[in-house]
VODREN-832932 format. One record per residue: residue in one letter; x negated, y negated, z negated of N, C-alpha, C, O, CB in turn. Coordinates in steps of 0.02 Angstrom, whole numbers, plus 50000, padded with zeros to 5 digits. Glycine has a CB too. Layout:
<sites>
AXYZXYZXYZXYZXYZ;...
</sites>
This chain:
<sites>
X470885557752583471565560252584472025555352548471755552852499471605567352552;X472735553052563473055547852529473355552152493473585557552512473475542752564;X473365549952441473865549352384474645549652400474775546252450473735542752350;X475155552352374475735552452367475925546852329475725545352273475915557752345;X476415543552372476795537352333477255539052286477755542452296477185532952377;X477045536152224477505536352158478335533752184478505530752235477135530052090;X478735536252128479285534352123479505524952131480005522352156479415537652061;X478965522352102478995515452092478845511852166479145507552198478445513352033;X478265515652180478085513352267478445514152300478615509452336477625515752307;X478725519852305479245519552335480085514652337480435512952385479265524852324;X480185513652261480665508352266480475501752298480755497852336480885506952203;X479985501852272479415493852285479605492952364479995488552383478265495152273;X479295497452406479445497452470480065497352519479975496452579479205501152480;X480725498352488481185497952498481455492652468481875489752502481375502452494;X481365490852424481435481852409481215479452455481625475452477481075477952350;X480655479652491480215475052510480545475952581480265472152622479385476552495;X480975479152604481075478352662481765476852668482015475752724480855483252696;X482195476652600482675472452587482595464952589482945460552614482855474152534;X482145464952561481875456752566481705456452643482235456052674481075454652512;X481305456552675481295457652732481685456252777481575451752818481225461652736;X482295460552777482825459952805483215453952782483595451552824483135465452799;X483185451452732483625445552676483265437852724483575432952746483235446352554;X482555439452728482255434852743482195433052820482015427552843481735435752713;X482345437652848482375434252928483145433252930483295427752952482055439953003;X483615436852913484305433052900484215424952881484395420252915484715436952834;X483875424752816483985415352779483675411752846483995408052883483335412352683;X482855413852857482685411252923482945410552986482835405653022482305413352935;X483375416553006483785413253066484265407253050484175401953080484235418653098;X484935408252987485175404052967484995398052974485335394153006485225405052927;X484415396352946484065389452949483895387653029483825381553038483325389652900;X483825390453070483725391753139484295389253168484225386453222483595398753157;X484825389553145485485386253185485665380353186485935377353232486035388353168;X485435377453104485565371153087485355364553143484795364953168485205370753022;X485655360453158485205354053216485015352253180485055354053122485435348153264;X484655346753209483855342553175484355335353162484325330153195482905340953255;X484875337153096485005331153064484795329852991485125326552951485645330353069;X484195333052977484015332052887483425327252889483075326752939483725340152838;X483325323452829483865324352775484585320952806484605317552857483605320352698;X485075322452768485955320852773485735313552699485405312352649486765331452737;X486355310252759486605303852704487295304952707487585309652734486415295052726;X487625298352664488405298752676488645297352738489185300152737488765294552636;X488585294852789488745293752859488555299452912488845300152966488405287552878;X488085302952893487995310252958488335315252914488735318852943487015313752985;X488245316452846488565320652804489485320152829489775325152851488345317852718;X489785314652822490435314552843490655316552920491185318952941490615308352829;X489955314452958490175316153063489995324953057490115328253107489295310253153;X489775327953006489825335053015490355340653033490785342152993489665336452969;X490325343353088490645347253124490905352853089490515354353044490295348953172;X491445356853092491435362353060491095367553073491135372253034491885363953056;X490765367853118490195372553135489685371953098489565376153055489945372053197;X489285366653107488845364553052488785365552973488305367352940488875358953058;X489555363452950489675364852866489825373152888489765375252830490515359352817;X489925377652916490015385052915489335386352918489195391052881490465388552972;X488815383952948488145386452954487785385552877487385389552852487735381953016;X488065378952846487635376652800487865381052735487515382652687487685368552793;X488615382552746488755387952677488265395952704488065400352666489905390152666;X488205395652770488185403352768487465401952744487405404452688488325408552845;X486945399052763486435397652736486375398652665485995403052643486335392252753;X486795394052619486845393752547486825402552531486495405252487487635389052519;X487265405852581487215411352551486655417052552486465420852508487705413352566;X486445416152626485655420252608485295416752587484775419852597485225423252659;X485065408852545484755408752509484945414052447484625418952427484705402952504;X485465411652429485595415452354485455421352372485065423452328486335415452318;X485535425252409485585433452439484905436152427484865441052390485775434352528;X484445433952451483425433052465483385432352385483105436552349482965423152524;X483655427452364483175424252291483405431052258482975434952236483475414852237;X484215432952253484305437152211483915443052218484055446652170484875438152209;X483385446352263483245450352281482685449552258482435454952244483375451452332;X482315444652245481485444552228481405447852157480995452352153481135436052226;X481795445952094481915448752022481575457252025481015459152008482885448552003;X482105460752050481955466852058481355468652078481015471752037482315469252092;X481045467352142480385467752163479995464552109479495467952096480265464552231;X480045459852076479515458752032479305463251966478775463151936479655452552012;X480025468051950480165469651900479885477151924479655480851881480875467751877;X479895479051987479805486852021478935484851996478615487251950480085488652137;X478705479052051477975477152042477535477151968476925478151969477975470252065;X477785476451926477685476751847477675482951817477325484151768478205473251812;X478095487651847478135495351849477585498351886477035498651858478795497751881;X477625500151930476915499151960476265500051935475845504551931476855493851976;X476325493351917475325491151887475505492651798475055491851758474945478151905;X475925493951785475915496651716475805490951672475295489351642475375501951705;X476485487651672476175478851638476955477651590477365473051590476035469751729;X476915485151546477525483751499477675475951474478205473251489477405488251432;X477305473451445477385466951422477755461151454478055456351429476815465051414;X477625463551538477885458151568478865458251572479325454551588477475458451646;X478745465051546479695467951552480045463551485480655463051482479855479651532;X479525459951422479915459251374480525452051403481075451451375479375458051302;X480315447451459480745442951475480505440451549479945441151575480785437551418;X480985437951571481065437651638480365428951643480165426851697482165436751663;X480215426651591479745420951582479055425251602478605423651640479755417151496;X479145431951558478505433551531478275437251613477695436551634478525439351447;X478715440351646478655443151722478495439451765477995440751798479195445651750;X478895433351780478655426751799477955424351790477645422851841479025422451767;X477605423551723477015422851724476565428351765476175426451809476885422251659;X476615434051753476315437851784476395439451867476015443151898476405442451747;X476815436951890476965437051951476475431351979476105431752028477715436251960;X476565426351936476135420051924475105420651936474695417151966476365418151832;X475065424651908474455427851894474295433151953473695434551956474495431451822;X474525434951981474685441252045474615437552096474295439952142475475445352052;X474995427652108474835424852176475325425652197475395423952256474345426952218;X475945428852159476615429252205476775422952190476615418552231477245434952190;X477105421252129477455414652124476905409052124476465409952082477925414352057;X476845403252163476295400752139476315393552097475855389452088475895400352195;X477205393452066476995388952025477625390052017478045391152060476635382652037;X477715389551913478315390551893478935384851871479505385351849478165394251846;X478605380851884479175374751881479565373051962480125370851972478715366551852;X479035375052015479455375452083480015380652074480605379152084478965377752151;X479775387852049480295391552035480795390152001481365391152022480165395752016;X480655387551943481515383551912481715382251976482065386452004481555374751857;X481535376552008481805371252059482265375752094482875374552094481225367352112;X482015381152124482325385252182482775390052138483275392252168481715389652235;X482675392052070483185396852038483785392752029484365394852031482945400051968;X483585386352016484235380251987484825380652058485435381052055483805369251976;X484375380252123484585379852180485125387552202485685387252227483895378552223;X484835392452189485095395752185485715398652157486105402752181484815396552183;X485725394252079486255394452062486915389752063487455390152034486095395852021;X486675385452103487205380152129487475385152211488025384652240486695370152147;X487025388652227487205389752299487695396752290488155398052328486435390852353;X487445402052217488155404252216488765403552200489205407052225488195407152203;X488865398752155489345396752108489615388652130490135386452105488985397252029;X489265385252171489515379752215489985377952140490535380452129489975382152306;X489575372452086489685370652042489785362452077489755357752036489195373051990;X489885361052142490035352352167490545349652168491035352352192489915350452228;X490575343252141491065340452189491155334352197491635331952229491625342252181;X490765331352171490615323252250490025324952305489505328252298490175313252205;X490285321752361489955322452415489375322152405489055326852428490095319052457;X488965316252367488255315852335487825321552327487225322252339488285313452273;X488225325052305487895331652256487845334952308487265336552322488335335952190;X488435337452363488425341252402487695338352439487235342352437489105341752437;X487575332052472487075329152511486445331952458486005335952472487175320152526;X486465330952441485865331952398485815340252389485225341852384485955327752322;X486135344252387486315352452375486085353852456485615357752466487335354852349;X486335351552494485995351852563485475352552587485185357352613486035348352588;X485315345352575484615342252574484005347752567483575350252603484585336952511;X484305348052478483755354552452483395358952473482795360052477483925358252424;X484385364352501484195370152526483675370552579483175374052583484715372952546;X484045364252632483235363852677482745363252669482325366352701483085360752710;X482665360852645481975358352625481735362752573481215360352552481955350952599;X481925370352530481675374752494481575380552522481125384052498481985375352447;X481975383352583482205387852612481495389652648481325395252629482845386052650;X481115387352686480665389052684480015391752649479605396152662480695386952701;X480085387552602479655389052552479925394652511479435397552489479515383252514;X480495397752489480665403152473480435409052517480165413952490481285402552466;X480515409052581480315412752617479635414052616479395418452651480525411352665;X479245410152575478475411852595478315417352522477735419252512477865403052599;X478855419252480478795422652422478815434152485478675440052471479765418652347;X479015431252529479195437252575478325439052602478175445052601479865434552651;X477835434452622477395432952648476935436552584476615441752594477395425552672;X476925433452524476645434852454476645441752455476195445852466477055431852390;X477235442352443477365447752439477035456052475476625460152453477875445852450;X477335455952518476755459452572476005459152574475705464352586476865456952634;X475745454752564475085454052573474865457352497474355460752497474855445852592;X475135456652449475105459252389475185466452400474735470352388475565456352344;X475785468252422475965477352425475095479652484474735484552472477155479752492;X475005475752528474665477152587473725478152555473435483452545474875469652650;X473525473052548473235472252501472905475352430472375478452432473475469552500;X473155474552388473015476352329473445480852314473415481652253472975471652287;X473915484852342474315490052320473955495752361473895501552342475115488952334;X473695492852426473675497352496474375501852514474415507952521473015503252489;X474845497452518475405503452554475695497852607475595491752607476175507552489;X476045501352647476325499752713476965497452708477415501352726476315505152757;X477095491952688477935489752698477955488952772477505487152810478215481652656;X478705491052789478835489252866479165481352875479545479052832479435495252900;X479055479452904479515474752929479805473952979479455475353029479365470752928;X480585471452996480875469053037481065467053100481565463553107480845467553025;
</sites>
């Protein structure tokens, strides 16, 4: 006979299909972009305004997805009953770390740093932007595989049924 899902599973699972939803959004996004990466200063400048509209909207479901993982990690910690990991967002991180979600915490700087350039668009020589570009592509996938983690974790070792998309 199954068990009744706790209060926490239940949030858990509705995160998880926030993310979900967050994550085939960033993935289509990235889906629009043409096959001009990496960008230098000479294709960076022939960019269309279509293109720079794709590449902000992008910037923004990255940030949109990343901001969304915190919570799930923090629901996930609730969950398995892992007070300790609540004393700092390092100490959750490790344990997320330990779980197989995150699988390495200096990539995560990389992509949190990214993240916070992509809400706050702290640029302004073109350089930075090329390079802020660059990134997102080239991280954006790999953020998305925290959606993949994820699930297989709830699926898995939680045994519950996130839907997806």
């Amino acid at each position: 006979m199954k068990r009744p899902k706790t209060h926490y599973e239940q949030e858990f699972l509705l995160r998880l299909s926030h993310i979900d939803r967050a994550g085939t959004n960033l993935a289509f996004s990235l889906g629009l972009l043409p096959p001009i990466f990496p960008l230098d200063s000479p294709s960076f400048g022939g960019l269309d305004r279509k293109v720079l509209h794709d590449l902000d909207g992008l910037a923004e479901r990255y940030s949109r997805f990343q901001d969304l993982l915190g919570p799930a990690f923090r629901t996930l910690a609730l969950i398995e009953q892992e007070p300790r990991s609540m004393d700092s967002f390092l100490s959750l991180l490790s344990l997320m770390e330990k779980r197989g979600i995150v699988p390495d915490l200096e990539q995560w700087a990389i992509e949190r740093e990214l993240r916070n350039t992509a809400s706050h668009g702290y640029l302004s020589e073109e350089e930075d932007w090329i390079e802020f570009y660059n990134l997102l592509v080239q991280q954006s996938p790999r953020v998305l595989d925290y959606r993949d983690r994820l699930f297989h974790y709830a699926e898995q070792v939680l045994e519950l049924k996130p839907l997806r998309s």
